[in-house]
C-alpha positions as a LaTeX table, in Angstrom:
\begin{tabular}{lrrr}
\hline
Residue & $x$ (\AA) & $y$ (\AA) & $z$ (\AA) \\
\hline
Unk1 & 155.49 & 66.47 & 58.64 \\
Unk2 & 157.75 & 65.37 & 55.94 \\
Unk3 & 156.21 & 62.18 & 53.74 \\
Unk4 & 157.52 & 60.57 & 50.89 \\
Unk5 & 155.31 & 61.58 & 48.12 \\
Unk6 & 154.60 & 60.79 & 44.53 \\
Unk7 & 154.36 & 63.85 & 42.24 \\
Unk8 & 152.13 & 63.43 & 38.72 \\
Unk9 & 154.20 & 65.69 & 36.30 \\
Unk10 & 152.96 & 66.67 & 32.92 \\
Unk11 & 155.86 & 69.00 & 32.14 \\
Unk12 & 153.67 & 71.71 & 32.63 \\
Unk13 & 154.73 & 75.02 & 34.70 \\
Unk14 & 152.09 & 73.89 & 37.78 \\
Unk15 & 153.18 & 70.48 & 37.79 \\
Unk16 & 156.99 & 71.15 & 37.28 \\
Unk17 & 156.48 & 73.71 & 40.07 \\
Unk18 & 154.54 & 71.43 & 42.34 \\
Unk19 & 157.48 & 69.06 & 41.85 \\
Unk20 & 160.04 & 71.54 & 43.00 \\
Unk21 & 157.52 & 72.95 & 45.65 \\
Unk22 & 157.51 & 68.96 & 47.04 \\
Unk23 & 161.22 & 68.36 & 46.50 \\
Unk24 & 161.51 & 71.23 & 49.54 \\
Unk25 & 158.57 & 70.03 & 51.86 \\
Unk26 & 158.93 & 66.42 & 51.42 \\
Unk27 & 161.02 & 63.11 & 50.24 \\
Unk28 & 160.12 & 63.29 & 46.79 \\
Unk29 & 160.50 & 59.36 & 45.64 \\
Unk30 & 158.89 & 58.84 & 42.53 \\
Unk31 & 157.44 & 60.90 & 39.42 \\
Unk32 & 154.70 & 59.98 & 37.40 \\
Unk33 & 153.91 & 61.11 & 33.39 \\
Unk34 & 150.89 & 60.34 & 31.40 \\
Unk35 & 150.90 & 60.05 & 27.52 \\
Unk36 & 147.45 & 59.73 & 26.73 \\
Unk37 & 147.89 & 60.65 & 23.01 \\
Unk38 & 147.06 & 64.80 & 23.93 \\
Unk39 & 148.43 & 66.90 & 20.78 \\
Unk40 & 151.11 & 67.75 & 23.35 \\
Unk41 & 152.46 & 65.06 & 25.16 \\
Unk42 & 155.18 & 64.76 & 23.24 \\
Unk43 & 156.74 & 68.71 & 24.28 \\
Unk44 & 155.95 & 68.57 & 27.12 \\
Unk45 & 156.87 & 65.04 & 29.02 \\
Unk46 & 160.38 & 65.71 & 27.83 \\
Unk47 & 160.40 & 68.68 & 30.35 \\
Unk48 & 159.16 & 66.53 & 33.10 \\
Unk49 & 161.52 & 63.85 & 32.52 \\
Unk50 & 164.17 & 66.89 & 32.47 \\
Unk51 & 163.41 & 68.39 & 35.93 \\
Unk52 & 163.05 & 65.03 & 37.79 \\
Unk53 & 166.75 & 64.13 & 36.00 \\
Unk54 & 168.09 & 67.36 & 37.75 \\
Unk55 & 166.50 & 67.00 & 40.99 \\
Unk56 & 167.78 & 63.28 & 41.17 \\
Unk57 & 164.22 & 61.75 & 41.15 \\
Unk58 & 162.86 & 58.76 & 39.58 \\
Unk59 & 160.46 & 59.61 & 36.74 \\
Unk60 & 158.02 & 57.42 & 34.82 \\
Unk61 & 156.18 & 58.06 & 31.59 \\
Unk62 & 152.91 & 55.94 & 31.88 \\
Unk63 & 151.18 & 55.46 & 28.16 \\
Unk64 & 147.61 & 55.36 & 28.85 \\
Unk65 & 146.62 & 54.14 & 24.55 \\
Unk66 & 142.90 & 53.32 & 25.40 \\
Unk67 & 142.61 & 56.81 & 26.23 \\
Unk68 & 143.58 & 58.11 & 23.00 \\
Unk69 & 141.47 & 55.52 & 21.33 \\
Unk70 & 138.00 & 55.36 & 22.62 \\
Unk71 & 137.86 & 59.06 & 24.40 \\
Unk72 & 136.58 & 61.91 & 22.90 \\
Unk73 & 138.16 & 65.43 & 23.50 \\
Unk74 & 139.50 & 67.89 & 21.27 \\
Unk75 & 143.12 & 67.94 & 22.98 \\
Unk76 & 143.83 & 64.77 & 21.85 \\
Unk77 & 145.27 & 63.67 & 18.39 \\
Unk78 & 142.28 & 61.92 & 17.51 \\
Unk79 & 139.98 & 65.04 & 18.28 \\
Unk80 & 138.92 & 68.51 & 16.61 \\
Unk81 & 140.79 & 71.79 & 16.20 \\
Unk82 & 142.09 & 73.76 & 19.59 \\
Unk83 & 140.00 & 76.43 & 20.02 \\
Unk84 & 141.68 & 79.84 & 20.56 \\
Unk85 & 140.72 & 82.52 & 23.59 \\
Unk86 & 140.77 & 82.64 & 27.16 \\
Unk87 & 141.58 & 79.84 & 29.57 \\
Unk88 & 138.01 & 80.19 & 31.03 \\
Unk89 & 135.81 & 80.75 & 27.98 \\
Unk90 & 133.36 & 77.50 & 27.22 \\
Unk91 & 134.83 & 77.27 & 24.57 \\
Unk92 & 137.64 & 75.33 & 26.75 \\
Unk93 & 135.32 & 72.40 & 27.71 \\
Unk94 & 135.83 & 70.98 & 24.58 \\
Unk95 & 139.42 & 69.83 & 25.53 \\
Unk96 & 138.22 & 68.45 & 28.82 \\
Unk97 & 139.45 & 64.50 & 28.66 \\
Unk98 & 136.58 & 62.71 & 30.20 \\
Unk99 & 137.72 & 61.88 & 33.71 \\
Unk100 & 141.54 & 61.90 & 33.23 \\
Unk101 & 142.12 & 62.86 & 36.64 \\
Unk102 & 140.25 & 60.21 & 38.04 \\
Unk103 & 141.98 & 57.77 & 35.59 \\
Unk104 & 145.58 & 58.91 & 36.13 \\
Unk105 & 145.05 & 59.65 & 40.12 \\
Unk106 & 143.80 & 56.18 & 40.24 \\
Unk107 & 146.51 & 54.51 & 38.41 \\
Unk108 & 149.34 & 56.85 & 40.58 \\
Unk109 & 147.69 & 55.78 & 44.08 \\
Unk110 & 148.58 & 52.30 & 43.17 \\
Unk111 & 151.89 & 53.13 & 42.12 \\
Unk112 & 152.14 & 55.05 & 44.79 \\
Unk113 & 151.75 & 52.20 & 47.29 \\
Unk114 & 153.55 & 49.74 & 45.42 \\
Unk115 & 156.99 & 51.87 & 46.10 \\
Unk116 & 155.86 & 52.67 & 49.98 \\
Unk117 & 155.35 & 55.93 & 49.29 \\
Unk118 & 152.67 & 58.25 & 51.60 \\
Unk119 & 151.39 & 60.82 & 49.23 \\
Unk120 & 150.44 & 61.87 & 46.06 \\
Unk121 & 151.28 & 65.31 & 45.05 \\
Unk122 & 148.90 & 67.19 & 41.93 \\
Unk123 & 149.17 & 70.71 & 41.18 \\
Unk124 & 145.51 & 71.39 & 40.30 \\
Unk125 & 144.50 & 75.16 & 40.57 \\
Unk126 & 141.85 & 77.41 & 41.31 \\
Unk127 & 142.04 & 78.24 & 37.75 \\
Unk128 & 140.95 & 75.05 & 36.81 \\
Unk129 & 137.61 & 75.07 & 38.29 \\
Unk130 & 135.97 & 77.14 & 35.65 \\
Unk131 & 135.89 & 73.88 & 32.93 \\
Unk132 & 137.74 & 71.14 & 34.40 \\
Unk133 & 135.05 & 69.03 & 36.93 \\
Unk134 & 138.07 & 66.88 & 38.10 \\
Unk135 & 140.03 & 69.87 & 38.97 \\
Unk136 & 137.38 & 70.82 & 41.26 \\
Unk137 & 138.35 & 70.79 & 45.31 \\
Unk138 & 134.80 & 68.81 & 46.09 \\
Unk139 & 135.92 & 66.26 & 43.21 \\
Unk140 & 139.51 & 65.79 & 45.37 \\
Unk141 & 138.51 & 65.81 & 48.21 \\
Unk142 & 136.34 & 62.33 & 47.75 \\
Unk143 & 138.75 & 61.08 & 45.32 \\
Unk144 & 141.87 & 61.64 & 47.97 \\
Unk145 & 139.21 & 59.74 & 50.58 \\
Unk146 & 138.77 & 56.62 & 48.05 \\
Unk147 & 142.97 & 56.71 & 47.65 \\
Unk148 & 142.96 & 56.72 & 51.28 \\
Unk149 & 140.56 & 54.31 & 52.14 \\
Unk150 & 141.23 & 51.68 & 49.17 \\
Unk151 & 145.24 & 51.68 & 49.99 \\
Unk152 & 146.93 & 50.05 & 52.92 \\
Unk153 & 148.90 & 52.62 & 53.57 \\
Unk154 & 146.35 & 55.25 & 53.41 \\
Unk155 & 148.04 & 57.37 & 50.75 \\
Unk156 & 146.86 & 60.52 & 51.11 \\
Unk157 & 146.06 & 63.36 & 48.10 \\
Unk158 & 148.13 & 66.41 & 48.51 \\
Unk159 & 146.97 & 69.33 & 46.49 \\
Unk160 & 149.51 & 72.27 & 47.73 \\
Unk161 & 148.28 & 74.50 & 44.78 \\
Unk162 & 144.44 & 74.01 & 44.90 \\
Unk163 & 143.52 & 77.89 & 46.37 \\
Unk164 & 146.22 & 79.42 & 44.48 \\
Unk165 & 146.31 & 81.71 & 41.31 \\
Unk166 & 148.23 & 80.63 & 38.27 \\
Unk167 & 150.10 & 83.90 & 38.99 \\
Unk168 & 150.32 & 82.76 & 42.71 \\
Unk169 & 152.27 & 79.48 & 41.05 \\
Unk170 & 154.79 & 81.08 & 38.82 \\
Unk171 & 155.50 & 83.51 & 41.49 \\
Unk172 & 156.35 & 79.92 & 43.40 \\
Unk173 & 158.35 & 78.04 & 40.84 \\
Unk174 & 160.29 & 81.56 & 40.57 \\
Unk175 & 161.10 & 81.61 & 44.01 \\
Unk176 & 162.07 & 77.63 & 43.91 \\
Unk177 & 164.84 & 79.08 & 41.08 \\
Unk178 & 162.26 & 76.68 & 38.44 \\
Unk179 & 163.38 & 77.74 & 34.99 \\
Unk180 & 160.19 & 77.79 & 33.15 \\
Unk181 & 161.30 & 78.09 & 29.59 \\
Unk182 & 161.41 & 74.49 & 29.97 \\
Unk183 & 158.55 & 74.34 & 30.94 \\
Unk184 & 155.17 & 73.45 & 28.48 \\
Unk185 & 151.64 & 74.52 & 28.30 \\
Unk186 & 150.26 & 75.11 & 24.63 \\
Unk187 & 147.89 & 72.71 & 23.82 \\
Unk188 & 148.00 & 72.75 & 19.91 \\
Unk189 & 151.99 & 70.97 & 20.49 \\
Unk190 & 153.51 & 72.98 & 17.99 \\
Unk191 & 157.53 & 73.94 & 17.58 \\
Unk192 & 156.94 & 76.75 & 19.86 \\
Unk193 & 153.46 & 77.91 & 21.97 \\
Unk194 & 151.35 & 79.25 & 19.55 \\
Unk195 & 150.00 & 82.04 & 21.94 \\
Unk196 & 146.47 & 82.44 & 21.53 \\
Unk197 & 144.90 & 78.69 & 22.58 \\
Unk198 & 143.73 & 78.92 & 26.15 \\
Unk199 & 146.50 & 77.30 & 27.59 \\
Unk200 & 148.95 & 80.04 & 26.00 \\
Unk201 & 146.60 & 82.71 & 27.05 \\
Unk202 & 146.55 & 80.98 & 31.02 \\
Unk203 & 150.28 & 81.07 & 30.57 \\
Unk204 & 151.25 & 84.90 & 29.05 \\
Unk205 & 148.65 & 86.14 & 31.86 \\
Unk206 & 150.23 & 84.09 & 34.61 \\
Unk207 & 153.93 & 85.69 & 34.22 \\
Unk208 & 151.76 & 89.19 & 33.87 \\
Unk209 & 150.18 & 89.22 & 36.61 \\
Unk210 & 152.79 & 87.92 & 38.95 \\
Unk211 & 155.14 & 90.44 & 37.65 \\
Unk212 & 158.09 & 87.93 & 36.16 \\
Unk213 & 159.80 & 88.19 & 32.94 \\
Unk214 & 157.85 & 85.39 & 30.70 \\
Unk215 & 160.90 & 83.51 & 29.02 \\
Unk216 & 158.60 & 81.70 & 26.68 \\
Unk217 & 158.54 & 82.28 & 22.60 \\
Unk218 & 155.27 & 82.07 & 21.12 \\
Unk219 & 154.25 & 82.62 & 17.70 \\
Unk220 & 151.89 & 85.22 & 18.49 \\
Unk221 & 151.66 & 87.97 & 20.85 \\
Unk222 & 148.03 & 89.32 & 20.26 \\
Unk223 & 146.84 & 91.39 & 23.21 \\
Unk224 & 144.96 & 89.05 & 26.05 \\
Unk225 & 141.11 & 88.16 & 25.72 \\
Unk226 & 139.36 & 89.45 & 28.42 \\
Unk227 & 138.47 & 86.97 & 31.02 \\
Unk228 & 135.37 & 85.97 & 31.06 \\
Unk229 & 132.56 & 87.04 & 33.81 \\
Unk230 & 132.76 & 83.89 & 36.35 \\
Unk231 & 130.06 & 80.89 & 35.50 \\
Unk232 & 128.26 & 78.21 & 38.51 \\
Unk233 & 130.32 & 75.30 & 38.54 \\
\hline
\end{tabular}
């Protein structure tokens, strides 16, 4: 049944594609962006503000300062290097933002309610698992049970994307006709993707695997890592 959602879009090629993937299923009535101070906030929130201006919906950039502040986390301004290699090393965990699902999720069930909307839409993976604890399907499935239960309208937490491959989701923003050169995933926020932090790695393996021409320039075009054997979550 068709609901009028809320997608949270970082400009990234899940998000952008969830937002596409929702424009078809559902009455897509509001957008939200974070700017937390990441290194890369600032390449890729243009790209969500671009794809919500072509499909006609109303986008919001939400600046989120403490975060940037007082959290610590190497993908934001205020933290270390980004470390190069594959998506899923351990290495990752070190740009993990303390709880920045829960934050932003929070903040976009509110918004959510306040513009009598009946969803929230967020393109987490099954990729994300591996480093990211609020990625995880047993973290969203009690956090979409506290939106529920703590909103009126019982906004509920769709997560179209959570079994699915990041292969499986370019092969689904090609399909939806997404052009994903303006699109943004390197962490390090540099003129173009640098191709070798894990994000760039997640990204060049993506378009591999799901067969489709990668449109994306990036500064270096080393082979792939190999992924790493699986670790308990």
């Amino acid at each position: 049944m068709k609901k009028k959602v809320v997608v949270l879009v970082s400009g990234g090629m899940d998000s952008v594609s969830a937002l596409y993937h929702a424009q078809l299923e559902h009455d897509v009535i509001g957008a939200l962006s974070f700017d937390y101070g990441s290194k890369h906030n600032h390449k890729e929130i243009p790209f969500a503000a671009f794809h919500c201006e072509h499909l006609g919906v109303p986008h919001r950039a939400i600046h989120l300062d403490f975060v940037a502040e007082s959290f610590k986390s190497a993908l934001l301004k205020s933290g270390g290097s980004i470390p190069d290699g594959h998506y899923e090393e351990q290495t990752m965990k070190q740009t993990v933002v303390p709880f920045r699902n829960g934050i932003m999720l929070s903040i976009a069930g509110g918004y959510a309610e306040s513009i009598e909307a009946q969803g929230l839409v967020i393109a987490a993976h099954s990729g994300d698992h591996a480093i990211y604890p609020d990625c995880r399907e047993a973290f969203m499935k009690v956090m979409a049970d506290a939106i529920r239960l703590g909103t009126y309208a019982q906004i509920e937490l769709l997560r179209p994307f959570i079994r699915m491959t990041k292969a499986e989701i370019a092969r689904r923003g090609h399909e939806l006709g997404l052009d994903f050169s303006k699109t943004w995933s390197c962490y390090k926020g540099g003129a173009v993707h640098c191709g070798s932090c894990g994000t760039c790695v997640e990204r060049r393996e993506a378009f591999l695997l799901a067969g489709i021409s990668d449109p994306t320039p990036y500064a270096d075009l080393s082979p792939l890592p190999p992924k790493p054997s699986p670790v308990p979550v």
